[in-house]
N, C-alpha and C positions, 0 to 999 in steps of 0.2 A: 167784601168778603174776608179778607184779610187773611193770614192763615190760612193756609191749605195742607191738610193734614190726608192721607190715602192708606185706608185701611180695605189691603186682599185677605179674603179668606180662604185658606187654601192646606189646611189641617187636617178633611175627614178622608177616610179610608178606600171610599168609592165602592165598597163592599158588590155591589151590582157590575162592575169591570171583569170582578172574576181573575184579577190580574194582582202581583205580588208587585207591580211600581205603582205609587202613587198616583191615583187619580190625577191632578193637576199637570204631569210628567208624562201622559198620555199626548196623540203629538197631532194636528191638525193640519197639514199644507206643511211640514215639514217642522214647525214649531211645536215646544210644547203650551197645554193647555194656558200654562201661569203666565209662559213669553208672551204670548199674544195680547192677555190684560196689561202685563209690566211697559210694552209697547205702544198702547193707545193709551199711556197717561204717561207716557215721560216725556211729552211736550205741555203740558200741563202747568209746569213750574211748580211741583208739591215744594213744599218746606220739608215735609219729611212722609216717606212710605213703608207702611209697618206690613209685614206678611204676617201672618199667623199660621204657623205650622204645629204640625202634632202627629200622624202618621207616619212614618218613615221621614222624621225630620231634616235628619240630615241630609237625606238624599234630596229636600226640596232645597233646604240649604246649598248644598253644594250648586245647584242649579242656577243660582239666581247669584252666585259670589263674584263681586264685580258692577251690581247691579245698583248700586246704594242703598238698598231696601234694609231694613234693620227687621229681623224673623225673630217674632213673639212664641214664645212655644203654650200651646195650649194641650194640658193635660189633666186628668181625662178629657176627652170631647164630649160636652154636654148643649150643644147645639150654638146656634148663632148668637145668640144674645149672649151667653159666657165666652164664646171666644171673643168678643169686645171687652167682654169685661177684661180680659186679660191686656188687652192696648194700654186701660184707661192709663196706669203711671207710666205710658211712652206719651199721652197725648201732650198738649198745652191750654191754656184754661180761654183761649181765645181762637178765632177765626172758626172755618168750616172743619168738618171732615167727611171726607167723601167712603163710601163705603161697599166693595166691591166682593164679587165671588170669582176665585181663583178658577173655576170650572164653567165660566161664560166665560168663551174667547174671543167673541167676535163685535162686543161693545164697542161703540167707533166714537173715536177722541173728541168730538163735537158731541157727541148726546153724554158723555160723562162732564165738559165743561159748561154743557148746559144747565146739567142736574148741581152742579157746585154753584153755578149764578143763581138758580130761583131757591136756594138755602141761603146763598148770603150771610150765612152769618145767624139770619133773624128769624127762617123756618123748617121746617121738617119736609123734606122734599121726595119724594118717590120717586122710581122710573117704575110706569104703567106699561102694561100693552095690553090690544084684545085679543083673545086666542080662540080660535074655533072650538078647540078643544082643552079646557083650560083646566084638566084634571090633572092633580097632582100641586098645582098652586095655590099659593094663599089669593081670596079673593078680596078685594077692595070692595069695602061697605061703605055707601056714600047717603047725606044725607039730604034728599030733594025740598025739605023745606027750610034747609040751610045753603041754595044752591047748589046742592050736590055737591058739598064739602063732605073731604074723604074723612070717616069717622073711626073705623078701622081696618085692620088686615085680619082676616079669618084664614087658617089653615087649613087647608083640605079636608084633612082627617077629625079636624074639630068644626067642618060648617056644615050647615042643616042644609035640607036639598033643598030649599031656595036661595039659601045663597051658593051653595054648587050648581045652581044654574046661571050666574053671574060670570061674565065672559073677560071682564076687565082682571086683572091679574098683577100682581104686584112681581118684579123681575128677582128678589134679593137683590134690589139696589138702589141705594138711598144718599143722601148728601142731608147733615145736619148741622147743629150750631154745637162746637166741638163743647164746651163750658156745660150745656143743658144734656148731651147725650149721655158724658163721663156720669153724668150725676142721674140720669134715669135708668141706665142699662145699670150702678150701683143696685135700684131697686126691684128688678124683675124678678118673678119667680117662677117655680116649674110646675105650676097647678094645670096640666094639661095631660093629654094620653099619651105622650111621649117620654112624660118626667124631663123635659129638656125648658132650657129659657132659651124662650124666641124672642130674636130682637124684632119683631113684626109686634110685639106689646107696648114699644116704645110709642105706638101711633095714640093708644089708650092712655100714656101717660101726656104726650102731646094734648089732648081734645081738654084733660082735666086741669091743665094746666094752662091752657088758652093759649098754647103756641101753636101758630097758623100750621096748616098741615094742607101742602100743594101736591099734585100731581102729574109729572113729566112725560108724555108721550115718547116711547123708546120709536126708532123711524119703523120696523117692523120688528114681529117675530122671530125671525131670524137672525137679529142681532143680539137677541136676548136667551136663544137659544143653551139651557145647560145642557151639560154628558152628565151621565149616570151609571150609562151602560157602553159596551163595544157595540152593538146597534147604534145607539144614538150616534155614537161621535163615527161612524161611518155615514150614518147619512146627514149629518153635520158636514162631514169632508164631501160629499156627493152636491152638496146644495151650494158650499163655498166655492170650489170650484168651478161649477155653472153661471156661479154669479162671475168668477174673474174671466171666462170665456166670455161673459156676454160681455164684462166691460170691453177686454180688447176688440173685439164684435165691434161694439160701439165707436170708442173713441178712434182704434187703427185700422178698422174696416181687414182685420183681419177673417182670414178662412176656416172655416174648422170643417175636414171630415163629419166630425162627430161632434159636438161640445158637449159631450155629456162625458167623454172617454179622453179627457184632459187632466194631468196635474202639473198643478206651479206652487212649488215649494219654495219658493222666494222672490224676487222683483224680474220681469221680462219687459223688456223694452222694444216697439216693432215699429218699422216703417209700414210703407205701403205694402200689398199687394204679398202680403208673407201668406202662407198656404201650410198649417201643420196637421197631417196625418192622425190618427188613431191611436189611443197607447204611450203618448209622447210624456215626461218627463222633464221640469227646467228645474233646475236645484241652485241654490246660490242667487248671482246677479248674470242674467243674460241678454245679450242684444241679437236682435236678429234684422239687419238693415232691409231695403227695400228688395222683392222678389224673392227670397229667400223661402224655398222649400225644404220641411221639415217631414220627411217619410215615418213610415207607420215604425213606434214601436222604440224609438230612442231614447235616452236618454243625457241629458244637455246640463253640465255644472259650469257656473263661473265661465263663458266662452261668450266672444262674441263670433257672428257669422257674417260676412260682409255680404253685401248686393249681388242677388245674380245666382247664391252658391246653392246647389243642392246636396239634401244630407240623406243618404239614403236609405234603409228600411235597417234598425236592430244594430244602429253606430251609436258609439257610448263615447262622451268627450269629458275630460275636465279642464279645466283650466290651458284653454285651446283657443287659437284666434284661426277662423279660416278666413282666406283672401273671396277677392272676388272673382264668382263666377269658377269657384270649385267644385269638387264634386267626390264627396268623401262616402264610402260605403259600397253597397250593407255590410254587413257585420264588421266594422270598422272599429279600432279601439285609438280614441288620443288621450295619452295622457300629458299631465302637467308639462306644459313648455314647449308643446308642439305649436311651430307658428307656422301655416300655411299660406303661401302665396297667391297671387293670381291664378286661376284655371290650373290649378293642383288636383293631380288624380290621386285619388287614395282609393284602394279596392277592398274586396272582399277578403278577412283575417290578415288586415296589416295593420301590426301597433306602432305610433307614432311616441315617440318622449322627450320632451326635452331636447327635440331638433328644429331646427328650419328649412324648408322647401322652398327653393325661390320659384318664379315662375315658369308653368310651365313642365312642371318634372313631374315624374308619373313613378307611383309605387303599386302594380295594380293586382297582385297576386302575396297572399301569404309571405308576408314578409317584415322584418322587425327592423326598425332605425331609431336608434336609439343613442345624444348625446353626439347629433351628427348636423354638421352644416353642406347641405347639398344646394348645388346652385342650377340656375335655368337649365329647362326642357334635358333634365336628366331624366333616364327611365332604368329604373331599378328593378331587376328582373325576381319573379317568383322564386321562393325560397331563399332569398338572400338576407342577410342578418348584419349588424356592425356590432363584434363582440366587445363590447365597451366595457366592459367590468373583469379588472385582473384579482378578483378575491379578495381587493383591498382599498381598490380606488378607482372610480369611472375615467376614463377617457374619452377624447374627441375621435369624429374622422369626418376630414373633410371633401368633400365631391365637387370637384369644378363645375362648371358650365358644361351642360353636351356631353356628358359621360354618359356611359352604357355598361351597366351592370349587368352579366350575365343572370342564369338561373343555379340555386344554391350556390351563391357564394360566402364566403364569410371571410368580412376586413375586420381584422384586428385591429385596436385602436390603440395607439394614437397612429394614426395612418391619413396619409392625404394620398386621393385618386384626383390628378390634375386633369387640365379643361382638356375636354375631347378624348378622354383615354375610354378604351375598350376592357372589361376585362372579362376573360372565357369564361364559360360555364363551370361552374365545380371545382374554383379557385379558391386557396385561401391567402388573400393577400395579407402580412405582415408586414412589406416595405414600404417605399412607396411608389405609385406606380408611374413613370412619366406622362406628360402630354401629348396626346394627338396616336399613340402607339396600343398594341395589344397585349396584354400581360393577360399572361396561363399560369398557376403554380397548380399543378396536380399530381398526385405519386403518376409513378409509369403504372401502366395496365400490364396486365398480366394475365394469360388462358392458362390454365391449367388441365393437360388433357388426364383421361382418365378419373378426373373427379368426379363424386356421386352423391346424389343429395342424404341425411339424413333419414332414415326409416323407423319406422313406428316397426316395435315386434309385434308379429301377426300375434292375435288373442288366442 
């Protein structure tokens, strides 16, 4: 094969989106369109990958910077075949090029290295699929007394109703002999009802030219799948999904409520016996070890969960490790840098940051800790807070072992409450508070007689 040259196409406007971002910048399981292509070809080994952009370029640029791809600008967009024309002085006069659409995402890295081996270099290579309903596609015209050598690509709008009754369908996706393409897409023209050059005429220069012309079986429809519209690429995400539920199904005998009502926005990793709820959300890279119960309706970044722990109904974590055999929730919020211990209670409206809970400690009512080291079987009473932020600079506070926080308290940080210390209800602690003893700071109370509420003037 030699040479491996990857040309995406990812220039046109998506007009049918309805939408002022770029078609390709539309987003799939949390990616967008173009990432998901740029992804299952960069184990491929290209020598070089050209994007071709043209509607809001820059924005597809800015998208992919970082990515080594070199973005061709094609302007005006006058169809497929001239946005190649615009590679040809990126290409090299030898090896393959493979040839992709920025708007199929879900091409899988095995059927794009397979469409580059049967080009080799020496043929003009398709990827085929059959489609139930295969309107809208160009249809492969093949010829039975040449065994069913594929002899062209007819386009939808340009095929006679027998060949719109032909089910086999050509993907927009080809792998060719970089040398022979450069110099046929040179010759296309726009004699069609579109006034556009389709690179799908390359196949008529192929047959007149006696270069073999093969056809690659894509593994289904659904990998070949384009967007067009905000319909499509929702039931696009409805089908993708379904598919990543049934793999974990499959390979970790995981549970689903529902798998129809799952999204994984990036890589989940599961033991045994995990069980996740309805509504559920995984963003980033997450682990969820063996028995790990995930309740209806969460949302889960970058966290792993260890064995045992339950997450319970409308808890939102990022970048969150919980221990085993926790039990954090509902309406739970962790953010970045919360490290949860063994059999760590976390309740209903308590945000976690950037602290750790050793074993054992319970935060189980409305309450914020934040920038805080709390040690074993603490319990942190409702409404209490650790004001870590002096309008300039965060600080620590730190909780021994067997401390008992009252209800609304608030420790000022930098502040250490030592092992076993009590502190009263409706405290604000700023010193620190000794161990094993009870620490109150509250103004004096006061009755004031004869006071009287506030009155509204009669109307």
């Amino acid at each position: 094969m030699g040479q491996l040259s990857i040309v995406i196409m990812a220039a046109g406007k998506g007009t049918r989106m309805k939408s002022a971002r770029p078609k390709v910048l539309h987003t799939l399981a949390g990616r967008s369109l173009l990432q998901h292509v740029l992804n299952a070809v960069a184990g491929l080994g290209a020598d070089r990958t050209l994007l071709v952009v043209g509607h809001e370029a820059d924005a597809v640029r800015a998208s992919v910077a970082g990515s080594g791809a070199t973005c061709v600008l094609q302007e005006p967009q006058l169809g497929t075949g001239h946005a190649v024309q615009q590679v040809v002085p990126h290409l090299p006069d030898a090896g393959t090029t493979l040839v992709l659409n920025g708007d199929v995402p879900l091409i899988q890295a095995d059927t794009a290295a397979a469409l580059a081996a049967a080009s080799g270099g020496k043929k003009l290579a398709l990827l085929t699929v059959e489609m139930a309903d295969p309107a809208g596609y160009g249809r492969i015209v093949r010829d039975p007394s040449q065994g069913d050598a594929v002899r062209a690509i007819v386009e939808h709008k340009d095929a006679s109703d027998a060949q719109r009754a032909i089910r086999e369908v050509y993907t927009g996706i080809l792998a060719a002999p970089t040398a022979w393409l450069k110099r046929a897409v040179k010759g296309l023209t726009n004699d069609n009802a579109q006034r556009e050059y389709y690179l799908t005429d390359i196949v008529a220069v192929a047959e007149r030219e006696g270069l073999p012309v093969v056809a690659v079986p894509a593994h289904d429809e659904f990998e070949v799948t384009g967007v067009n519209s905000a319909t499509q690429l929702a039931e696009l995400e409805r089908r993708f999904q379904r598919r990543q539920a049934e793999r974990l199904m499959e390979e970790h005998g995981v549970r689903f409520a529902d798998p129809s009502r799952f999204d994984l926005r990036g890589t989940l990793a599961c033991g045994r016996d995990v069980f996740i709820d309805v509504g559920c959300v995984f963003e980033g890279n997450v682990t969820l070890d063996d028995d790990v119960t995930i309740s209806a309706h969460c949302v889960i970044r970058n966290s792993r969960i260890e064995a045992g722990a339950l997450i319970q109904p409308f808890t939102h974590m990022t970048d969150a490790v919980i221990g085993p055999r926790a039990e954090v929730g509902p309406f739970a919020r962790l953010r970045p840098g919360a490290q949860l211990g063994a059999e760590v209670h976390i309740g209903n409206f308590v945000e976690i940051k950037n602290s750790t809970l050793a074993r054992g400690a319970k935060a189980n009512h409305l309450a914020y800790v934040g920038d805080a080291t709390v040690g074993e079987r603490v319990n942190y009473g409702a409404g209490s807070i650790t004001a870590n932020y002096d309008g300039a600079f965060k600080h620590r506070t730190v909780i021994g072992n067997d401390v008992h926080v009252g209800s609304n308290c608030v420790l000022v940080a930098p502040v250490t409450v030592a092992e076993g210390a009590t502190i009263g209800a409706g405290s604000t602690i700023s010193k620190d508070a000794p161990a094993g003893q009870l620490t109150v700071a509250r103004a004096k109370q006061v009755s004031i007689q004869g006071w009287s509420r506030p009155k509204k003037a009669a109307k």
